[in-house]
Each structure stands twice: as C-alpha cells, then as structure tokens.
N, C-alpha and C positions, 0 to 999 in steps of 0.2 A: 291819887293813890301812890304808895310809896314804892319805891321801884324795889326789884327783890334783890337779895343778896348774895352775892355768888362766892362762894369759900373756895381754897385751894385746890380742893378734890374737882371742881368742875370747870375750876381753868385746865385741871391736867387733860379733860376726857375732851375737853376742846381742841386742846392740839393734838392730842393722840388722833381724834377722827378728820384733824386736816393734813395730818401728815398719811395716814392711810387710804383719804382720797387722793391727793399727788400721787402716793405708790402706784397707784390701780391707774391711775392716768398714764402714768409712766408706761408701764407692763402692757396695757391697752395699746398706748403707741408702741410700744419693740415689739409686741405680736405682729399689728398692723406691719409696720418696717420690715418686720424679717417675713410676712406672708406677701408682702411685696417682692423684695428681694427674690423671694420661692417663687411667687407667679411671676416675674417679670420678665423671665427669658421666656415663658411660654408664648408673651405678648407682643417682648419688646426685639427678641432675636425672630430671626427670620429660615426657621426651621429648615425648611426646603431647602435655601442656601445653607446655611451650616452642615445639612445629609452629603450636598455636592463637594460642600470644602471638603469634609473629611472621607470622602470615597476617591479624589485626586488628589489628598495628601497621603493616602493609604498604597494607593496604585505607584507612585512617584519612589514610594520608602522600600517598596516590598517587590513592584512589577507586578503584583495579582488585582485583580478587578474587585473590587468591594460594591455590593448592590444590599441596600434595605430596604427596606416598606416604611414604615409610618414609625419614626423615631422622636422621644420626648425628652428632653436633659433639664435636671433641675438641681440647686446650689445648698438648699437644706430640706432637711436636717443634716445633708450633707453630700458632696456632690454624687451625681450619678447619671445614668443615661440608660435608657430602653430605647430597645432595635425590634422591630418582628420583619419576618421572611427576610433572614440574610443569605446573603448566597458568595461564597469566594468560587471564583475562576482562573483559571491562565487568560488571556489573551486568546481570541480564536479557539478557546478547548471550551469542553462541557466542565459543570461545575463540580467540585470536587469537595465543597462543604456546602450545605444547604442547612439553616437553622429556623426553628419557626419560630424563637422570641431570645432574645440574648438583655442578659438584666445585668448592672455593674456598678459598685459602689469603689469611688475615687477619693484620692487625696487630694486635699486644696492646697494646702502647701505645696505637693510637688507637682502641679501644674507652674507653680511659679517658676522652677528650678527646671523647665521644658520636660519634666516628665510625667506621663501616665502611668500612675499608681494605683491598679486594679487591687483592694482591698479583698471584694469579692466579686469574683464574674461567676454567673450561670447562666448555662447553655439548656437548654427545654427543646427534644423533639428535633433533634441534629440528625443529619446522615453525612457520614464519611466516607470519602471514597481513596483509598491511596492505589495507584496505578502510576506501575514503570512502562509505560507504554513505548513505542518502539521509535516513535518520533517524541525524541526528545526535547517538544518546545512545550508535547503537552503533559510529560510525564507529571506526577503528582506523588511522587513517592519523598513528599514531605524535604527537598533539600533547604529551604528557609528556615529548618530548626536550629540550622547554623544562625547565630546572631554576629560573627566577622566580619561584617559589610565594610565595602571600602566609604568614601567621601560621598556624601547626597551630590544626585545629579542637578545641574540649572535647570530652570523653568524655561519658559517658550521668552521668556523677557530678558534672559541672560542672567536675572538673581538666583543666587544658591538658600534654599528653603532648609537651614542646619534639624537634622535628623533629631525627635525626640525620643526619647530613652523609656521603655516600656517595660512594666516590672506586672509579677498576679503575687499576692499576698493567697490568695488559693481560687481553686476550681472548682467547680459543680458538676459535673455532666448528668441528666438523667432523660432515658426513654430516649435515646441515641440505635442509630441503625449504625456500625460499623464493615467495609466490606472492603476489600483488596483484589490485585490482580495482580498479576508478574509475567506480561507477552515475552520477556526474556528469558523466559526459566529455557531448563535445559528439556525437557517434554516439548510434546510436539505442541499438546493444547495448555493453551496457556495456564498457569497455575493461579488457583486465587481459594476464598473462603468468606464469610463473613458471619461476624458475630451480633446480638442484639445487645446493649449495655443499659440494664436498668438504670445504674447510676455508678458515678465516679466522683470520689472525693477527693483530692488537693490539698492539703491541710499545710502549712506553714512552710508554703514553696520559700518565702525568703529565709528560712531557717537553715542552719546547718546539717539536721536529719527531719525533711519533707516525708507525712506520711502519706501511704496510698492504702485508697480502699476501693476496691472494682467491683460491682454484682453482678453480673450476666447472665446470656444462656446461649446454647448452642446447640440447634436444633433443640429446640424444648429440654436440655439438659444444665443445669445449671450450674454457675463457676461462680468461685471468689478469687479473688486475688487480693491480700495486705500483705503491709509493712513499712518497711521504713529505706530510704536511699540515700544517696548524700547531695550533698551542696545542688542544687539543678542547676547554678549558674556555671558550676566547672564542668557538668556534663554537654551543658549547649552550647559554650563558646571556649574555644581554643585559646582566648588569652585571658580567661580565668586562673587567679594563681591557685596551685594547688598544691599546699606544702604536704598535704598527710593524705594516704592511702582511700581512693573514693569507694567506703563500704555500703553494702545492699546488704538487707534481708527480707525476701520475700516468701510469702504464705500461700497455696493453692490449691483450691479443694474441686472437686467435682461431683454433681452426682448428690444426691440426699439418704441421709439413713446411715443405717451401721456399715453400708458397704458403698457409704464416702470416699473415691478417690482423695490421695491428698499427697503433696509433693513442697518440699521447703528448698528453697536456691539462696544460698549465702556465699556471700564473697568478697573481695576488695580490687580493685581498678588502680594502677599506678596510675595512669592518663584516662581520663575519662571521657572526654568530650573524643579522642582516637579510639579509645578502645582498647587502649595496651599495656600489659603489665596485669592482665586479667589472671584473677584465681579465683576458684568457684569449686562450692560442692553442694552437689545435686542428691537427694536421697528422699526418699518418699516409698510408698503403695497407689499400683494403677490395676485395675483391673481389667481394665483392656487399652490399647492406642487404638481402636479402632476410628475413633473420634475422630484421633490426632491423624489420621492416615486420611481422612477427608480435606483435613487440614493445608497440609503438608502431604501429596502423595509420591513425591519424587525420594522424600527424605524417611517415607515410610511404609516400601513398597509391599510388606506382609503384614497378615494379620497377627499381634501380636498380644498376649492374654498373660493379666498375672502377673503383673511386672514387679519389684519388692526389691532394692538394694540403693548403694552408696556409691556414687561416683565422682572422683575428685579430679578437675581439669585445672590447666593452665593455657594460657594463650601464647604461641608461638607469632612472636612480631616480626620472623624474617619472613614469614607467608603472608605482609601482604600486598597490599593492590600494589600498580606500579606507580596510581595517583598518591598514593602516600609514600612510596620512595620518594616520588618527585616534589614533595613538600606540599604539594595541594589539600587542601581542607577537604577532606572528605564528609558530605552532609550525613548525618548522624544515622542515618535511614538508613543510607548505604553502608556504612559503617557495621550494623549491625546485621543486614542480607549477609557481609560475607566472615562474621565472627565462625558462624557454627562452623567454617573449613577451616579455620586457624584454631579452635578447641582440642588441647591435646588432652588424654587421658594420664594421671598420675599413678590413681588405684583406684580397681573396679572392683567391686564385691555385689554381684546382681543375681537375681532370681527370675527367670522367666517362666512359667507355669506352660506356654505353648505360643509354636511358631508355626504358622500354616503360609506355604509357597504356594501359589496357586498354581495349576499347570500352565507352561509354556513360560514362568515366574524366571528370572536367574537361569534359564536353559535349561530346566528341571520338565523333562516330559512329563510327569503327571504329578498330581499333588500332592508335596511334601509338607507331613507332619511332622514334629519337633516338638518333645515336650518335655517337662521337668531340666530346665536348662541353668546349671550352674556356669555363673563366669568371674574368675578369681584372677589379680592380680595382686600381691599387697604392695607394688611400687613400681615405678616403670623400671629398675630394674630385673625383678623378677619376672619369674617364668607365666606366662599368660594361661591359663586353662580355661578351655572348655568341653564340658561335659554334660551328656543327657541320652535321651534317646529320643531314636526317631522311628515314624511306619511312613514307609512308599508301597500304596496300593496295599497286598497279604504279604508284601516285609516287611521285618521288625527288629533293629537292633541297637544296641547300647555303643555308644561312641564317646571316647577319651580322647581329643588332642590337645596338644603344648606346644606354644611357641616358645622359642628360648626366652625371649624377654619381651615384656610390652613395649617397653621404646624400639628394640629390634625389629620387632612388627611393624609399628609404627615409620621408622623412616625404610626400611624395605620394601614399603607403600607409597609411601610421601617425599622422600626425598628427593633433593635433585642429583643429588651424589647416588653410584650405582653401590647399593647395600643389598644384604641378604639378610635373611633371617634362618634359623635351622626349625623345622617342622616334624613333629612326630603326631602320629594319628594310629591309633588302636581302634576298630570296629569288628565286636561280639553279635554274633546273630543270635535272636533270643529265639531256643526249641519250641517249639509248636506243634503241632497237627495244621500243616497247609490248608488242608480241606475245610476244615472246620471256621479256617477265615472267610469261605465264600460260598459256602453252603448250608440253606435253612434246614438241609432235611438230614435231618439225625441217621437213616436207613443209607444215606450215600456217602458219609464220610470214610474216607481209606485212612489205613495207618500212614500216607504217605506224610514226612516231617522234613524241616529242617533243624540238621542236626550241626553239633559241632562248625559252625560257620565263625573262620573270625578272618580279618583281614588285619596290615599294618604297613604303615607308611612312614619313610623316614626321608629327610636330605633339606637342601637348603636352596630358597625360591627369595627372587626381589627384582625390582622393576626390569633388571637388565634380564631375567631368564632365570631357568634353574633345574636342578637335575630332582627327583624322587626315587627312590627305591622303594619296591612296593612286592608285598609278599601275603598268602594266603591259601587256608587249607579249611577244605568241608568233608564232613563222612557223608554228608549231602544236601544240597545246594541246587536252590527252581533258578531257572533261567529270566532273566528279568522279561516285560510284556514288550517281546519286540518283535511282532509276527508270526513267524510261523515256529520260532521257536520257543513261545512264549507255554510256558508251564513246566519246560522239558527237566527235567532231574538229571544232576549230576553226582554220583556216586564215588567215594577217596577221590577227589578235585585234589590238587595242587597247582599253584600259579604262582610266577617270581620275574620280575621286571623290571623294566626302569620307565619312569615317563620326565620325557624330557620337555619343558616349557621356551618358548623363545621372548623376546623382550615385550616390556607391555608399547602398545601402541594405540592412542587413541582410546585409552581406558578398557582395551582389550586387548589378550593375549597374540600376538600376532603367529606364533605356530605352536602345536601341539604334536608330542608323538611317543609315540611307545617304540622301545627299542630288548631285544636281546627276551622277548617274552618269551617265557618257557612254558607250559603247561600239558595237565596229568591227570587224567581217572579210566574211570572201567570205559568210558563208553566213548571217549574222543582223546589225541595225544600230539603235540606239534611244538612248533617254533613259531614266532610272527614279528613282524617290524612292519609300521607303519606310519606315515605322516598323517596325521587326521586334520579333516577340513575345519578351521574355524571360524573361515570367512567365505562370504559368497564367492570370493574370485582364487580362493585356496583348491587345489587339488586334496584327493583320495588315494596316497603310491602308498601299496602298501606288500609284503610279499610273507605269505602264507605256507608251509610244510604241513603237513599231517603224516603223525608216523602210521596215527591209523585211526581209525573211525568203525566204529561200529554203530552204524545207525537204528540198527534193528533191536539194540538194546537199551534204544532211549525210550524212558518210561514219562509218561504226561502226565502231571495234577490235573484236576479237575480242575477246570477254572470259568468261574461264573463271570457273565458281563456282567458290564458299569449297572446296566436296569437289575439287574439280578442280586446285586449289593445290597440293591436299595429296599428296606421295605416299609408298606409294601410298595410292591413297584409300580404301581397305577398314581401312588402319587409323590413319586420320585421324580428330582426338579432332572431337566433333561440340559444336557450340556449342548451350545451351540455353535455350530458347525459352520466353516468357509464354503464348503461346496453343497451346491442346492441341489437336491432330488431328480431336476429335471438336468441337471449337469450346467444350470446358468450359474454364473459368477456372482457375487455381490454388487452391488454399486459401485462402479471407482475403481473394481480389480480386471486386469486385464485377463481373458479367457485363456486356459490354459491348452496347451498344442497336445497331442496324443503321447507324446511320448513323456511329459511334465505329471500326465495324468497317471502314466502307469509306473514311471521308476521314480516320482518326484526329482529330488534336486539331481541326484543321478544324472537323468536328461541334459541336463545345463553343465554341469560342475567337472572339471577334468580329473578323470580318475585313472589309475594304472594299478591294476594289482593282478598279480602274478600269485598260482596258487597250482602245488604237488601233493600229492596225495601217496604214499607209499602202499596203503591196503587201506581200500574205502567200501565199505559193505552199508547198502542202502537197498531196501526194500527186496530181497533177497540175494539181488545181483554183485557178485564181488567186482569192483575196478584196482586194476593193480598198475602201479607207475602212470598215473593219473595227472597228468598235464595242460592246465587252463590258465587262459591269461582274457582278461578284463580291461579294455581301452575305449577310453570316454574321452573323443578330441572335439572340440565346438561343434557340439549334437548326435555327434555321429557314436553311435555305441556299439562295441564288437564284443561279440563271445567266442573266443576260439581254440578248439581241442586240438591241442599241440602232442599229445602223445596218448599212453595208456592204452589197455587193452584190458576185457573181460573175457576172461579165460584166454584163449591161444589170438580172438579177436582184437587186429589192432584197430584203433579208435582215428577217427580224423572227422572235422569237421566247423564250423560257423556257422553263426547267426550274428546279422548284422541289422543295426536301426539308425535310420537317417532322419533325424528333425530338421535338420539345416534348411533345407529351403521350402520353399510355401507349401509341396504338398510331404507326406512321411515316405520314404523307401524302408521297403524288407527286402528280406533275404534269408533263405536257409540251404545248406550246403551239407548235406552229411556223406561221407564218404567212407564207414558207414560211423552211425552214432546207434550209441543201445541204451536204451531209457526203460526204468520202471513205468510198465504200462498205466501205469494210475496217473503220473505224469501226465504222459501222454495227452489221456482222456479228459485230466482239469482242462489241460491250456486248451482243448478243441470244445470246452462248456460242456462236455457229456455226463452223465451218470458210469461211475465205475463199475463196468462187468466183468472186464477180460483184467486177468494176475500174470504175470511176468517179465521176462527181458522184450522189449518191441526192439526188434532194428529197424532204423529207416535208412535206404539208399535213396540219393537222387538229391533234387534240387529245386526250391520256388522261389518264387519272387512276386512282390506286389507294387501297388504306388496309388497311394491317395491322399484326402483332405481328412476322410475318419473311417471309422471301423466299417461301417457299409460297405463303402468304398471299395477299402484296404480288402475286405475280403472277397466282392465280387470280381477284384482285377486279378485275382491269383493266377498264376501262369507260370507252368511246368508239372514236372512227373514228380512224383515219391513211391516208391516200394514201402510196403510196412510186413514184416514177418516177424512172428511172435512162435515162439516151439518149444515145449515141455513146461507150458504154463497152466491155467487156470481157469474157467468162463461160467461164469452164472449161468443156472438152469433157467433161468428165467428170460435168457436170450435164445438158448437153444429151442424151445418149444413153438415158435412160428417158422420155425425152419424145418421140423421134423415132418411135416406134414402128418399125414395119419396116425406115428408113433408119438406128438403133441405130447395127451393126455400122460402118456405114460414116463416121458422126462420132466415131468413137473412132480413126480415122485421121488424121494430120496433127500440128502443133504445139498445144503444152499448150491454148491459149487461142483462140477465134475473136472477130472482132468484131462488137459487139452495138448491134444497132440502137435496141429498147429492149428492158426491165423495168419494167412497171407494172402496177397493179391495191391494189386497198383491202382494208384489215381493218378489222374490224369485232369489239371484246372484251364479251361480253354474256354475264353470269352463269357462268364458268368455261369457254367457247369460243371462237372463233376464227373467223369468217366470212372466207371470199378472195372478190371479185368483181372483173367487170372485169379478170382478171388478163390482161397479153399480153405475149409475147417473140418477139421475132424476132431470125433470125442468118441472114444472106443471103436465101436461098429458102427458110430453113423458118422457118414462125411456129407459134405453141401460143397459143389462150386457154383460158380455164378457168377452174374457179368449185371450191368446196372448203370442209372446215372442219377445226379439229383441236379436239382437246380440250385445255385445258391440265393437269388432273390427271396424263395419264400422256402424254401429248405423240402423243399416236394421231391419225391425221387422214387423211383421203380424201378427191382431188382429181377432176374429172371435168374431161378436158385433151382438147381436139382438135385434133392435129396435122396441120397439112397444109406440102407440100413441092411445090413449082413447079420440075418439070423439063420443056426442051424444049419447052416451051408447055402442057404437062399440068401438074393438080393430084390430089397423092395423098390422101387423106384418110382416119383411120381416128380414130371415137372413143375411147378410152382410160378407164380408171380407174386410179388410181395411188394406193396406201395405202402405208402403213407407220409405223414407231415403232421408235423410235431405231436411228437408221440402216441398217435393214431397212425395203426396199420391194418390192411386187408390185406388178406392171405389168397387168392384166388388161380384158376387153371390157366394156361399158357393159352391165347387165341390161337386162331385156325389159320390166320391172316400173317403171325407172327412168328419172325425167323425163329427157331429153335436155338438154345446154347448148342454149340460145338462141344462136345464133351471128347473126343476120339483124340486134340490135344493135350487130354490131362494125362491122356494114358492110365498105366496099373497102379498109378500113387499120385493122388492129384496132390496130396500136400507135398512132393517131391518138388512136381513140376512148378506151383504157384510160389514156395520160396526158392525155387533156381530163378522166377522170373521175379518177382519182388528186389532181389539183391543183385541183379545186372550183373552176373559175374563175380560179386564183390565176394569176399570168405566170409561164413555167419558161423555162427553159434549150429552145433550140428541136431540135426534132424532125429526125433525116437523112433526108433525101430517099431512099424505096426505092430501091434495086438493083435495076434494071429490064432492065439488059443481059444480055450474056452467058447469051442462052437456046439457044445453038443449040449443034450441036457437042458431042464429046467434053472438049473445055476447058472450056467452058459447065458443062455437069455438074458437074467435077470443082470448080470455084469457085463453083459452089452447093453444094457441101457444105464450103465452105471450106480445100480441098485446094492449090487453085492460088492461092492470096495471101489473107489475114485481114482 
C-alpha cells in the first residue's frame, strides 16, 4: 500500500504542535520551579530559628523585646511574612503593643541593599498602650519614633551586626484598641483616655504628601480624622533635609447627622521632626468639649457648649524644654506633650454658646454660668475682647472686658520678663424680679428687683503684681449667698476701691487686698482695708469703720434652697457633701476639732481685724462708738469689746476659744455686754420668746474634748437683765397660775417691764436665783436649778397679780424636760421661796442683783394706774393695749 502524501500545510501543523508541546513543558517546569521556590522556605528554612533570629536582631537594633506566635515567610508572587500574637515590650515592663496577626508585603530588591521594604504592612486586632510612667525604663510614650540611632552595638562574640534600614510604602490598622496614660501630669490622678480605631490608612508614606485616613469611636461616638501631611521622613528623623516648609492639612468630624461636630487644622512646620517654626490655624463647629474634657481633663476643666470660630497660632521656640536648648533629640512624643504650652495665639475670632464652672471650679463658690461668649482679637496686636453673660445662682449680668492687646496678655502671663498688661472690665446687672428666680408660686412673688447694678474695673496686672481700680453703683443690689447675710437688699449702694494683687507664685497669686474701700447706701456706710487670705498659711488683717448701720432696715428676698430650685424636687439630683450626718469624716480625711467645725478655716488661719462702728442700730438696740477687734493667733480665737456703749451704758468685755491643745478652752467675760435678746436665745439653741437689750454681767468658763463636755464643765456666775422689752404670751401662761387661761388672750406679745435673775454653773448644774419678771400687774419671782446632763430642772415661782387693789398669790412649782412641763403646788416638806428679799419692786431688787453693781440700762417705772374698773382689769392682763 502506498504510503500517503503529506503536503506543506501538514509539515506546518507538525511543528506548530511540537513547538507548543516544548511551551507547555517549559511553563510546566517554571510553575513547578517557582512553586518550589514558594514552597521551599516553608521546607527548606527552619522557621522556629528564623522567629529567634529576627526577635534578637529586633531586640539588639531597638532594645524592645519582640515575641510572635506561629510566623510563615514566603518569596512569590512576592516576598512577604505573617506573624499572629505579636506582642512588643520594654525589658522587665508589661507590653505595650499586643497584635493578633500582622501580614506584609516586601521588596526583594531591597533586601539585597540590607533593607526592609514594607510595601504593605497590616495590623488586625492591635491594642496600644503609650504610658509616660514614672519609672523611666518602663515609660512607653513612644521615644523610638526618633530613627537618630547612634552605631549598632557588638554581639556576645565581639562582631558588630550593621543596622538595616526600614521603610513602610503604607499602613493598615484596623479593629485596634488605643489607650494612654500620663502618671506625670500635673493632677493628682494620673491622666489618660483611650480610643477604639476601626481602621487607619497610610497611604504613600514614601511620598512627599502621605495621606491619612482614621475611623474611630469614642465612647460609642464616632470620629474621622483625613488629609494630608508632609514628608514623614522629615518629621521622624532629625537629619532629614528639609529645604521647604513641612505643610498639614487635616480633617475631623464627630458625631453623625446634621449636627456633626467638625474642625479643620492647617498649617506648616519650619522643622518638623522639633517642632518649630510651627503656624497653624484652627477653625471649625463643636457642639460641646464635653468629650474632650474626659479626654484631656486638666486642659479642659469646664463644661464647654457651642463652640464655632477661627483661631490662628504660632509657636514660640524660646519656650522650650531645656533638653532642646541643650541639643538633645527630643523623641517626637514628647515633643508634642509639650507644643500645646509653646502655642501662641495670633487672631481669635470664637463663639462660645456656654461655660458652666462647677462649684468649688477656679474658687468660684457655686456654680458659674456663662453664656453667649464672644472672643475677638484681629491680631496680637489688638485689643483682646471678651464678652457675654453670665448667671451665679438668681444673679444675672452682662460683662464687657478688654485687654489692651493679645500679645500684652499674653507675655504678662508667660513671660519671664516682668510685664503687665492694662485691663478694663464693665459688668451690667440685668433687672429682674429676684423672687421670681426662686419661687414656683406665682401668689409669693414681691416686687423685690435688682435694679440699675453695674460695676467697673480698670488698671494694669502681670506676673510681678498689679493695682485695679474698681468702682460701682445699684438703686438696688441682693447680697451674694454668704450666710446670714445672704438675700439682704441694698438700696442707693456706692462702692470705690482699689484691689491690689501681689506677684504670681506657684501659678497662684501669692497676696491679695483691698485698699482705701469706700462704700454708701441707705442702710450701711464705712471705709475698709484688708489683706485677704489666699493661701492656707496667709492671714485675714483687715480694719473695718462704719459711719453707720442701720440694721433694722435691711430688707431680705425670699430666697428658696438649692431642693427648692429644683423641680420637682423629689427628683432633684442632690449635691454631695464632705461632712456626714452622724459628724464622721470621709475615708482618708482627718476629723475635724470643734472649733474647725464651728468657724472653719477661721479656727486655723491667723486673722486680725479690727472693726468701729460710729452709730450701729441692730435689732432695735442703738451702739454708738462701737469698738471690736478680732485675733486669731495659732488656734486660739479672741472677741474683744474695746469700747462703745448703748445709751449712757459703757460696753466691755470677751469671748475667748482655745483649740490649741487636745482639749477646747472657753471663756466669756462681760463687764457688762448688751445683746439683742434673740442673739442671745440662738447661741443657747432656744426658741425666741423674750425681744430686747439682755445685759449680761459676770464671767464663765469651760474645757473639754466636745460639746457634751464643753457644756457640763461650765463654771461660774452670769447675771442676765433684760427691761423695757418684750415676752411671748405663750411663756407667760404656766407662770400665771389661775390667771393661765386669761394671758393666752390678746396679741402674740405683751410688754415687759423686766427679766432678770442669775446662774450660777457648778459641777454639771445650773442655779437660778434672784430671778423676777413682770408684765403689767402680774410679776413672778423664783429661784430653781436644772441639770445639764439631761436638761431636767424645777423652778419654785411665785406669782402674784394686782387686780382692783387686790393681790392674788399662789406658790407654784414648775418642772419639766424638753419641752414638757408640770405646773404643780409647793410640798409640805419643802423650803418655801424667801420672798421678803425682793422687797416692794422685785424687778428692782433681781436687776440690782443680775448687774453686781455694774450701770444698766434703766429700769420702767411700774404701771400703777389703771386699778379700777372693768378696763383696769382688762389692761392688766394686757388685753386693752401692750
């Protein structure tokens, strides 16, 4: 058979199909070759050892400990390496990065060239911890982000291992814990924060403008942060050259929705890896720092709402460290902690919607509002302003100050040279209806207002000290909440002063004082100069005139408590308090001594003020040439009446308090003193019955550990006579015996001819003798003692009542304890009062014995008329006129 014939077309499909088997053979073998190549460090390298080499060539180059879990490096498609559970540490510290997978793709080339070229590194499931901690070997406040390294150190073999050159082409981070601490801040408790970062992008670090892109949240509130920065190689290492200005612009929002926080930071850097030659402008919308105040609490001690302006800084390079005087490389960390105290302002143009002080905030007693706050400067040469208003508690007013210039401000704060700055300050009180700030009930509001209130402040202040002039007029003006004089009204006010500041010390004023004060209204009138305490170991000298006082015409707002503010007030948050209920301390606070409890810092603090009075009218009593001086020397605290007299009565006497040593000393001394009875009756814890002048003659003394004590050791005499004053019907009616019923008829009060008789404090009791009271036609004397352990006491009282030319008389006994009394007859068993002592005017005889001789206030001539007759009667029981 003939063999077949093959034409040119099927020699071509001949070779065509033997050169496309060789291809495929070829391609066959280079997969095989390069899937060799790919599998053969996983075979032919010895993993384990290659994890060891590179955690003591990591340790050796950096000093930080390198730890991974199960790591796999392979050469294609191109080189790379997987780590899971990395962890970096100090030496001896806890770890300070923790990673649960790090993934990176490398250059093969520049391994040849000894360096590591991160193409792309991702981080997966990181937690960061940066702490400046206080032992500086474990701090972790990132100082390696310097890359300045001197010379790689020797091995244990004496060869030098030449240091390889580490570059990221970009970053990954995502589902990262971030969190900081700073035990050096200037707070007691250490300061820190931490954020969550869903992911962080790196985009073209070897490029000249590297972009950043951050997602987070903070507290479940969420952030961005983009843009763009420069060179990162000029910012990490100090001998990067840097011919052109290193510019940022970043992006930052907060918060989701229409009422997205957002804030833009632009600027440029002469040196960047220092930090200097910085200019920056800041401008955005915040709706609140509240955030930022959790953040940052030292740098954001109020709450602050509404924020909306433009503010443009530069950086002041003669502020800083001493390690950058001294040429030292400042790591980049630190660099930045201490920028924001070298940020000066150029031009501020801000809006603040509200500033809330909390109480005890900046020395601010209660809680300061602040709201609608403009702050303008257009340059640091210009005039600084700021204005808005403010409410403290039911005040309210509008405030205008100006400093001459923002830079003036500025270095009359900061500088090291002594500068000043000049300061003017205008505060308008805005009119109102007082009442109407603290009371729900429409039916109790009084016309009372503040009217016409303004005040004004002028002079010039800076770190060395500084003088103000201070001037101010009200048609009428509440007394701020300072105890007891808190509501009190002042009617045509005038006030003009100086206050004078001494140098700052310790980022505190080191003295304060008011000098040459003048002041003027209807109802108080004087001079005053005072040093005021600004530090715990500063005195109180301060010296007081009054041309004259009128006490009796100070009018009081209504004024609602803090619960009464609130409404409603059952669920009004309650403010909490240092001292407990039962008088125990807090944890940690040392218990306070009696006399700390009753005058606070007083007790401690050394005061001297010296106080005249030219006509002082206080609760109906006038004092004229009125002479007290006040001396607080290491515990010991003195009250002493140096002159004055009420009417023709001269004045003398002391009160003296000793905390000084373990147990308290009293002492009172009158020679005589004359007090509104209502006085009186507070400090002794009674209910006010008796109205007028009390005089006390005489003298006591106590000494104990506390009030128990202090009152059952009492020991000595007092007279007390009280004449041409006042007495609740509702005292006199267990004394009347059978005429009772009938003085519980009429108006609240009868008039009192006198109250007098003496005690007598002798080993835990209480002697009354001498005692006598009269109201019209009924007198009582009586004699008596009480105990002071449980306050139990029995008076033996004989009342008599002169009607129609008759006298009634029946002797009494009178007991009781706490406020329970029996009224009962004299036993059979039991001495009788001596009555033949009082003689024909017992209130004669018990204030010639109450005052030991001393001059009083004179005696009313009895009520002798008015014996006859149905009228007669009725105004000796005090029914027909008082």
């Amino acid at each position: 058979m003939a063999a077949p014939v093959r034409g040119p077309a099927t020699d071509e499909r001949t070779r065509t199909t033997g050169r496309m088997k060789k291809l495929a053979v070829s391609l066959i073998g280079l997969v095989v070759v390069l899937t060799g190549i790919s599998l053969a460090p996983q075979f032919l390298i010895d993993q384990d050892h290659l994890r060891q080499r590179v955690m003591v060539a990591f340790q050796r180059q950096t000093g930080l400990e390198l730890k991974m879990g199960e790591t796999s490096f392979q050469l294609l498609p191109w080189p790379s390496f997987q780590a899971t559970n990395v962890v970096l540490t100090r030496p001896g510290c806890t770890p300070f990065v923790a990673a649960r997978s790090v993934h990176a793709d490398m250059s093969l080339l520049a391994v040849l060239n000894r360096e590591i070229s991160f193409q792309e590194f991702m981080v997966k499931g990181a937690g960061i911890m940066l702490h400046r901690a206080s032992e500086k070997q474990c701090s972790t406040w990132l100082p390696m982000l310097s890359q300045d390294q001197g010379p790689a150190a020797p091995t244990h073999d004496g060869t030098v291992s030449p240091r390889w050159k580490v570059s990221f082409g970009g970053l990954h981070l995502t589902d990262a814990e971030l969190s900081w601490q700073d035990d050096l801040s200037d707070g007691h408790v250490p300061a820190g924060g931490h954020l969550h970062i869903a992911s962080l992008e790196l985009a073209g670090m070897r490029s000249a403008s590297p972009w950043v892109d951050l997602q987070g949240t903070h507290e479940h509130t969420p952030f961005t942060l983009r843009g763009r920065v420069g060179p990162l190689g000029q910012l990490l290492s100090g001998k990067a050259v840097q011919k052109d200005p290193w510019a940022f612009s970043l992006g930052m929002t907060l918060g989701t929705g229409e009422h997205q926080d957002h804030a833009t930071l632009d600027g440029v850097m002469r040196d960047a890896h220092h930090l200097r030659g910085v200019n920056v402008t800041l401008s955005g919308r915040w709706s609140s720092l509240q955030g930022m105040r959790h953040l940052l609490p030292h740098a954001v001690p109020a709450d602050l709402g509404q924020i909306e302006g433009t503010v443009r800084l530069h950086s002041d390079d003669d502020m800083d460290t001493a390690a950058a005087h001294n040429g030292a490389d400042m790591a980049l960390t630190d660099a930045l902690l201490h920028l924001p105290g070298r940020l000066v302002p150029d031009q501020i143009h801000a809006h603040l919607g509200s500033v809330v002080l909390p109480a005890g905030a900046w020395n601010v007693a209660a809680p300061l509002r602040l709201s609608d706050i403009q702050i303008d400067a257009d340059s640091a040469q210009a005039p600084f302003v700021l204005q808005g208003q403010a409410v403290w508690g039911r005040y309210a007013w509008l405030f205008h100050g100006e400093a001459e210039s923002l830079q003036q401000a500025r270095a009359a704060i900061f500088a090291r040279e002594p500068s000043s700055v000049g300061l003017k300050l205008n505060v308008q009180g805005q009119d109102r209806t007082l009442s109407s700030l603290f009371s729900h009930d429409d039916a109790a509001k009084t016309g009372a207002r503040q009217d016409s209130v303004s005040f004004d402040l002028q002079g010039k202040v800076g770190r060395q000290g500084g003088t103000l002039a201070f001037s101010g007029q009200a048609a009428l003006f509440q007394l701020p909440d300072i105890r007891a004089i808190s509501g009190l009204l002042v009617h045509d006010g005038h006030v003009k002063g100086q206050l004078v500041l001494g140098p700052v010390k310790d980022m505190d004023v080191s003295s304060l004082s008011v000098q040459d004060v003048e002041f003027e209204s209807q109802e108080v009138g004087g001079t005053l100069s005072a040093d005021l305490p600004v530090r715990p170991e500063s005195a109180l000298v301060g010296r007081l005139h009054l041309t004259h006082m009128e006490g009796d015409r100070f009018a009081r707002a209504p004024v609602a408590t803090p619960a009464e503010q609130e409404a409603p007030a059952a669920s009004a948050p309650t403010v909490a308090s240092d001292r407990k209920p039962d008088g125990a301390q807090p944890a940690g606070k040392a218990p306070e001594s009696l006399p700390e409890q009753w005058f606070g810092s007083l007790a401690t603090r050394p005061f001297d003020v010296d106080m005249t009075a030219d006509q002082l009218h206080v609760a109906g009593i006038a004092y004229q040439g009125l002479h007290l001086h006040l001396l607080g020397v290491e515990g010991r605290l003195s009250l002493s009446v140096l002159g004055g007299s009420v009417q023709d009565v001269p004045l003398s006497g002391e009160a003296v308090l000793d905390g000084s040593g373990e147990t308290v000393r009293m002492g009172l001394k009158a020679a005589p003193l004359i007090l509104p009875a209502g006085w009186v009756q507070m400090a002794l814890n009674q209910p006010v019955t008796f109205e007028g002048p009390v005089q006390l003659d005489g003298a006591l003394g106590t000494e104990g550990a506390n009030q128990t004590a202090l009152w059952q050791a009492l020991d000595g005499q007092m007279g007390l006579s009280l004449v041409d004053g006042r007495v609740h019907r509702d005292v006199l009616a267990p004394l009347a015996g059978p005429a009772a019923s009938l003085l519980k008829m009429g108006a609240g009060t009868m008039g009192l001819r006198c109250f007098a008789g003496t005690v007598k404090f002798d080993h835990g009791q209480a002697s009354f003798g001498n005692m006598a009271l009269e109201v019209k036609h009924l007198s009582v004397i009586g004699q008596g003692t009480m105990k002071l352990d449980d306050m139990s006491y029995m008076l033996q009282l004989m009342p008599h009542v002169t009607l129609v030319g008759a006298d009634f008389s029946t002797p009494l006994v009178l007991s009781g304890q706490n406020g329970n009394f029996h009224v009962g007859t004299l036993g059979r068993d039991q001495a009788g009062l001596d009555t033949a002592s009082f003689g024909s005017d017992a209130c004669a005889y018990a204030v010639q014995q109450a005052r030991g001789g001393q001059k009083g206030l004179p005696l009313p001539a009895r009520d002798e008329g008015h014996s006859g007759g149905a009228g007669g009667i009725l105004r000796a029981l005090g029914l027909g006129g008082n």
